[in-house]
C-alpha positions as CSV (number, residue, x, y, z in Angstrom):
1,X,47.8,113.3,49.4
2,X,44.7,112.7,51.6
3,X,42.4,114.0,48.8
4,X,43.4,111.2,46.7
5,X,40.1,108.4,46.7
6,X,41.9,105.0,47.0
7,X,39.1,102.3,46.2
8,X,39.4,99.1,48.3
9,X,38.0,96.0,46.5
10,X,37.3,92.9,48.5
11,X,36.3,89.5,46.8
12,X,33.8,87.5,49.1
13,X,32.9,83.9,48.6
14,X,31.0,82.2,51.8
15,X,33.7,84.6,53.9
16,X,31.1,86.2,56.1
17,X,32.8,84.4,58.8
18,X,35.8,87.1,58.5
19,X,34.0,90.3,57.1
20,X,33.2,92.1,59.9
21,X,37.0,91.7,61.5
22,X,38.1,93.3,58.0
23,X,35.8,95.9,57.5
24,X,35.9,97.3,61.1
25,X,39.8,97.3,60.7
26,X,39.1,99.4,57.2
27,X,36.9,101.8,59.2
28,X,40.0,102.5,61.6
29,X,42.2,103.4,59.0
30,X,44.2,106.9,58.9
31,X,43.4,107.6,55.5
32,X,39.9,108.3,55.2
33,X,39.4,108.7,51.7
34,X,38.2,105.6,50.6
35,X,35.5,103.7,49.2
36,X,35.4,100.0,49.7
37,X,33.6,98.0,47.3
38,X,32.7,94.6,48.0
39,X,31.8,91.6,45.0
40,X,29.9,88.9,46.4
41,X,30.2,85.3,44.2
42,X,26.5,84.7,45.0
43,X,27.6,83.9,48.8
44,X,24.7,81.3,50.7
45,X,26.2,82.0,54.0
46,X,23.9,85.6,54.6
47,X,27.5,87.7,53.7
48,X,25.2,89.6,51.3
49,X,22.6,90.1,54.1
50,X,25.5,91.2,56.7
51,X,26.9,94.0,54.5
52,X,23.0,95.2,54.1
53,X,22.8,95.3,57.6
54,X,25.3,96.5,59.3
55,X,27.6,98.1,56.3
56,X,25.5,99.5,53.6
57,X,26.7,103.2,54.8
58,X,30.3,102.1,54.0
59,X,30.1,99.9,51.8
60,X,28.8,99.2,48.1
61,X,27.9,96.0,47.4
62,X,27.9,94.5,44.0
63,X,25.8,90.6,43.8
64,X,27.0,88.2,41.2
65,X,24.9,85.5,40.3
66,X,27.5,82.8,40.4
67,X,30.7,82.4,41.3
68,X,32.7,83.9,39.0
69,X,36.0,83.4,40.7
70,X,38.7,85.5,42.1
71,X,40.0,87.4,38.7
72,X,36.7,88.2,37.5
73,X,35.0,89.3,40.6
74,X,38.4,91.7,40.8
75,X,37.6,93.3,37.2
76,X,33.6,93.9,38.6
77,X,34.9,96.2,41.6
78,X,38.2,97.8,39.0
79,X,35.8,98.5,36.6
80,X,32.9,100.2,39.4
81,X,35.5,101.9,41.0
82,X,36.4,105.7,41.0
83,X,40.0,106.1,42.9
84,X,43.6,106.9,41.4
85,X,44.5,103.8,43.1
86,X,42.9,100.2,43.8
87,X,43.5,98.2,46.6
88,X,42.9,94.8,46.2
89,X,42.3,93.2,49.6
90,X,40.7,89.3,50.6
91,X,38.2,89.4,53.0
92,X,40.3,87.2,55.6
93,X,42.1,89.8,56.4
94,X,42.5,92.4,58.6
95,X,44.6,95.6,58.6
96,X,46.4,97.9,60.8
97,X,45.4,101.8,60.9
98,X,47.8,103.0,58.7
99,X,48.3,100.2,56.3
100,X,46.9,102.4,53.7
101,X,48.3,105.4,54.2
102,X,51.9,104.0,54.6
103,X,50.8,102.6,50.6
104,X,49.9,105.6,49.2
105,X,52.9,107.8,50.4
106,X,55.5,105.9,48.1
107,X,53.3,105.4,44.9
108,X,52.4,108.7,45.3
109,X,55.7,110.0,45.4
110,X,57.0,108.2,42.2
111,X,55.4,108.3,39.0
112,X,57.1,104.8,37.6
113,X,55.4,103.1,40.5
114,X,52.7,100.8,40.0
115,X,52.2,98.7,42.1
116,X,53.0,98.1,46.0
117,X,53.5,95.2,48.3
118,X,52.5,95.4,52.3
119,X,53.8,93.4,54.7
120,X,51.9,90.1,55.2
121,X,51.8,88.4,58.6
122,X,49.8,85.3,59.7
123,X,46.9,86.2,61.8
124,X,47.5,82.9,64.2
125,X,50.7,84.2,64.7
126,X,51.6,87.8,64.1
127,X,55.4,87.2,64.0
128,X,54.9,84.9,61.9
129,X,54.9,86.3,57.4
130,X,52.9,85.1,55.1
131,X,54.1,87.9,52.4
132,X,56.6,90.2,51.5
133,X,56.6,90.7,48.1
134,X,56.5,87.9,45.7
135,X,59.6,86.6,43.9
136,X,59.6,83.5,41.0
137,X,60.8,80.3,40.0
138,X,62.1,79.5,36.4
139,X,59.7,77.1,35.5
140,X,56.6,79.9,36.5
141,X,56.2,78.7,40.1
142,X,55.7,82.6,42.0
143,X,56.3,82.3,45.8
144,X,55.9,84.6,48.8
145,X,59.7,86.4,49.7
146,X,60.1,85.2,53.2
147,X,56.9,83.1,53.6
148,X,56.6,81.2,57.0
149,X,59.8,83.3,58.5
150,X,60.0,84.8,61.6
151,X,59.9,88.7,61.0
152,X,62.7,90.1,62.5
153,X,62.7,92.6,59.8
154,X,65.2,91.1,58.0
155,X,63.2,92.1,54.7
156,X,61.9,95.4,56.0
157,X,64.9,98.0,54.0
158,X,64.8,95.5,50.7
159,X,62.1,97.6,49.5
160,X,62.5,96.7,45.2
161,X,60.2,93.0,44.9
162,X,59.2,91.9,42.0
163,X,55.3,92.1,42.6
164,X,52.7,92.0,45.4
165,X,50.7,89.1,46.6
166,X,47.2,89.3,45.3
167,X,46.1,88.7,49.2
168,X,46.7,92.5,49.4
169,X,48.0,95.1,46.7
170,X,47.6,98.4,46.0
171,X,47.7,99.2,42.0
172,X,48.0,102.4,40.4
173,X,44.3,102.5,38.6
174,X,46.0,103.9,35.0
175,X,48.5,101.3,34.9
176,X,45.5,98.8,34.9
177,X,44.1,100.5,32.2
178,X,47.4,100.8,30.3
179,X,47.9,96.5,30.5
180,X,45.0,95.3,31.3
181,X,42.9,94.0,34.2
182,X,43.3,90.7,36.3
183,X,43.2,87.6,33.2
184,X,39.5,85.7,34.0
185,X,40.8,82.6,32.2
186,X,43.0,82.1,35.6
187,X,39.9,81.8,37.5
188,X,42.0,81.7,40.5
189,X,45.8,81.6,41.7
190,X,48.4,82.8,39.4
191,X,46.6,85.6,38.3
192,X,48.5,88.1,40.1
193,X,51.5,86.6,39.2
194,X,50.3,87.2,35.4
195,X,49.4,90.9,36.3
196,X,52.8,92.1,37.6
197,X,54.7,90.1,35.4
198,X,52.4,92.2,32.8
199,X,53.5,95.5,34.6
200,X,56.8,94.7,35.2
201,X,57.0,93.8,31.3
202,X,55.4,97.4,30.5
203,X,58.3,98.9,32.4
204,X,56.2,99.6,36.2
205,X,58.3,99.0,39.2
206,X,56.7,97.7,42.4
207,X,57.6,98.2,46.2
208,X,57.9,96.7,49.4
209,X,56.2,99.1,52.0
210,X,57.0,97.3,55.6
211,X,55.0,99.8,57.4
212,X,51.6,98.8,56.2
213,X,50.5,95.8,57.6
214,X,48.3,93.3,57.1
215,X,47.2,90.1,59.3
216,X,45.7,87.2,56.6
217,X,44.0,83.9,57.9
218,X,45.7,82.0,55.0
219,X,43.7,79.7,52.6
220,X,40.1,81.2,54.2
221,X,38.6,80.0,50.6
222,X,40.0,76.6,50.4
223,X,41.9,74.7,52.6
224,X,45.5,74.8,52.1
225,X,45.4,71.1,51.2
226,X,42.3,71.6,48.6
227,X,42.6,69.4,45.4
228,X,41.1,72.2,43.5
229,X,44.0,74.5,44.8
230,X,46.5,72.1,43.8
231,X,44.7,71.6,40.4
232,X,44.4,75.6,39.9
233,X,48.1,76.4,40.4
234,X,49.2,73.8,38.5
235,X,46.9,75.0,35.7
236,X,47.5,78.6,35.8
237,X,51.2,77.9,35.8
238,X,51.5,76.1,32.6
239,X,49.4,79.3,31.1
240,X,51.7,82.0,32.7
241,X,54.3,80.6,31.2
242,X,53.0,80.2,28.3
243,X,51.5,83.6,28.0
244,X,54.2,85.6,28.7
245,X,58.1,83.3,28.5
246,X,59.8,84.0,25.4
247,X,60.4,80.2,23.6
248,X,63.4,79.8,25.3
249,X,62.4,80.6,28.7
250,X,59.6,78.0,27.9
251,X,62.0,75.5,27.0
252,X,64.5,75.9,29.8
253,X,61.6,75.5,32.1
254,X,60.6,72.2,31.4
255,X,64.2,71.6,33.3
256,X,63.3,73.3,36.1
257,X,60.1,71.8,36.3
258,X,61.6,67.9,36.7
259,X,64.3,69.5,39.2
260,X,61.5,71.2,41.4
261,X,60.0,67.2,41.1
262,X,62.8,66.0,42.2
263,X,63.3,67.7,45.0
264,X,59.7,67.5,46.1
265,X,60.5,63.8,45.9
266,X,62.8,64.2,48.2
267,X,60.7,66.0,50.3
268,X,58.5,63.4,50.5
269,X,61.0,60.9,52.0
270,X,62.2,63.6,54.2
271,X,58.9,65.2,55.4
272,X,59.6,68.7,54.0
273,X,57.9,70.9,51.9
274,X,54.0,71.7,50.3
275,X,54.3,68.0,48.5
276,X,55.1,66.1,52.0
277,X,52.1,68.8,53.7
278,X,49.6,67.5,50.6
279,X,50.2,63.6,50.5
280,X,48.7,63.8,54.3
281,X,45.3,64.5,53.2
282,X,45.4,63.1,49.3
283,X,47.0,59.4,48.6
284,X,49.7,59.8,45.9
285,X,48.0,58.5,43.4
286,X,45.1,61.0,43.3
287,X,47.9,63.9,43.5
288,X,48.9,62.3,40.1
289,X,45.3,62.5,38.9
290,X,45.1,66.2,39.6
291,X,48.4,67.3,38.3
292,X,47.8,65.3,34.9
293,X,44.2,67.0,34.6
294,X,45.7,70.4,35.2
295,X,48.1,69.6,32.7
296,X,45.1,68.6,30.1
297,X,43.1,71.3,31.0
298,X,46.2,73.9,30.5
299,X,47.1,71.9,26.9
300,X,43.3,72.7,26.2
301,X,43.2,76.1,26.9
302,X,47.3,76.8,25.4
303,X,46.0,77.4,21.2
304,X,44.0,80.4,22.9
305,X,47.2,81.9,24.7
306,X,49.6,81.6,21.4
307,X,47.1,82.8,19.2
308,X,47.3,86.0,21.3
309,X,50.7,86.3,21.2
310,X,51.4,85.7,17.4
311,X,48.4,88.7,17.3
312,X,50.1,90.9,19.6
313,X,54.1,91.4,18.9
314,X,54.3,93.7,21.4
315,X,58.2,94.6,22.7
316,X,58.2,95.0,26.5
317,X,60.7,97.5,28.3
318,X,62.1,94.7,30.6
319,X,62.2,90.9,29.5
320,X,61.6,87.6,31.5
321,X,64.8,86.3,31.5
322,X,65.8,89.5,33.2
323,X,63.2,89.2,36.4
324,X,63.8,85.5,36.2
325,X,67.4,86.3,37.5
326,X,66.9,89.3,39.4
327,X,64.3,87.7,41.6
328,X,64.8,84.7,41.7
329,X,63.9,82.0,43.5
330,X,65.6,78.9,44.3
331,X,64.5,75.3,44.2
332,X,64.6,74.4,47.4
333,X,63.1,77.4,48.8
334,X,60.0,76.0,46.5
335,X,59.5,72.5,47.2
336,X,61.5,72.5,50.5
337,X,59.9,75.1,53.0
């Protein structure tokens, strides 16, 4: 199993900051056959001139000459890469010794396996999970399984999750060529959602693997109360949904949708939840203004996504409704927590 190359692919954007406490934690690592590739957005902070320095033996760096986002800059290192399996991995991470090797073991050990989920923990607290596995909403919202909890590994034997956090996952590399890469139109946020909704759809199963874990700084990009985060899920929600719910699915969301309002309303009033957490830094009214644009920009961009599935027709193994209900995730867990 140690002969198989596993390719590590880290997205860096102004995050020189928090490379060198994730690329010294990938240099401890139990499995040694690796080759971490790092895509730069066309950093200004000197992250391009750190990895030259102190890392060009370990690392290949590829420059863009803008930022092309998360998505994109994923596809660059997929496409330069050369292992059975990529590991997708932000740079505000960093990663126990056997993290990868506890990844490999069960991917390698079952052929309908494509993708797998470590354990996520906050790196302020380390008791504290950020991820394990990623469940969904019915009206496209995707959210962490167990985010914010104490880990008292309570979700360490519930190995079957839908998909894995795009923080950290490990993808079987001919399954990505089989569906398709990360979707660049997402820019940012959702897109991993989109991929293992994609995989799950092709008929790929993903995994929970509690030994391998990884400590993430959370929101190291943009702050966790960013307007362009808000605007970006929002967004990428309407086109997940839209890209892959069969009609009625899309219809029956719209439902969901005004309940998951509602009870961010009441959030509000009761000082729970992301909503109550975001109208401290932005006054209501601009929250308004960026959820209507990401509703204009998704209407813009929506002619695109339904040309592609008239062209398509393809018939997936599993079906939406299916992992809607199997992994589910309730309201209040959504706007609540």
């Amino acid at each position: 199993m140690k002969n198989i190359l596993v390719s590590i692919i880290i997205v860096n954007f102004n995050g020189g900051k928090f490379l060198k406490q994730c690329l010294d934690s990938l240099s401890n690592q139990t499995y040694k056959n690796i080759e971490i590739i790092l895509v730069d957005n066309a950093s200004t902070d000197g992250s391009g001139d750190l990895i030259e320095r102190s890392y060009s033996d370990s690392v290949r760096l590829i420059k863009n000459n803008a930022n092309y986002g998360y998505a994109r800059a994923n596809n660059i290192g997929i496409a330069a890469s050369k292992g059975k399996y990529v590991m997708v991995l932000n740079n505000d991470t960093e990663v126990l010794p056997t993290m990868l090797e506890s990844l490999v073991k069960p991917i390698e050990n079952d052929e309908q396996v494509g993708m797998c989920a470590p354990k996520i923990l906050i790196m302020r607290d380390h008791k504290l999970i950020d991820s394990t596995g990623m469940g969904i909403y019915s009206d496209g919202t995707s959210r962490q399984r167990g985010w914010l909890e104490q880990d008292r590994g309570q979700y360490d034997q519930l190995k079957d999750v839908l998909l894995p956090s795009g923080c950290a996952a490990l993808y079987r590399k001919s399954m990505l060529d089989q569906i398709g890469y990360f979707d660049e139109r997402f820019f940012a946020y959702c897109e991993d959602s989109d991929l293992g909704l994609r995989a799950r759809l092709a008929g790929w199963k993903c995994v929970f693997v509690s030994e391998a874990v990884v400590y993430h700084y959370y929101a190291g990009y943009w702050r966790g109360h960013s307007p362009r985060k808000i605007l970006m899920i929002e967004r990428n929600r309407l086109l997940l949904i839209i890209k892959l719910f069969p009609v009625l699915s899309i219809l029956k969301s719209v439902y969901y949708y005004y309940l998951r309002c509602i009870f961010h309303i009441y959030g509000v009033f009761t000082h729970k939840g992301v909503v109550s957490e975001y109208l401290k830094d932005i006054p209501v009214w601009r929250f308004v203004l960026i959820i209507l644009r990401a509703k204009c920009e998704a209407i813009s961009l929506m002619p695109v996504f339904i040309f592609e599935r008239i062209r398509k027709k393809s018939i997936p193994k599993t079906s939406i409704p299916f992992l809607l209900k199997k992994y589910a995730v309730a309201v209040s867990e959504i706007a609540l927590k």
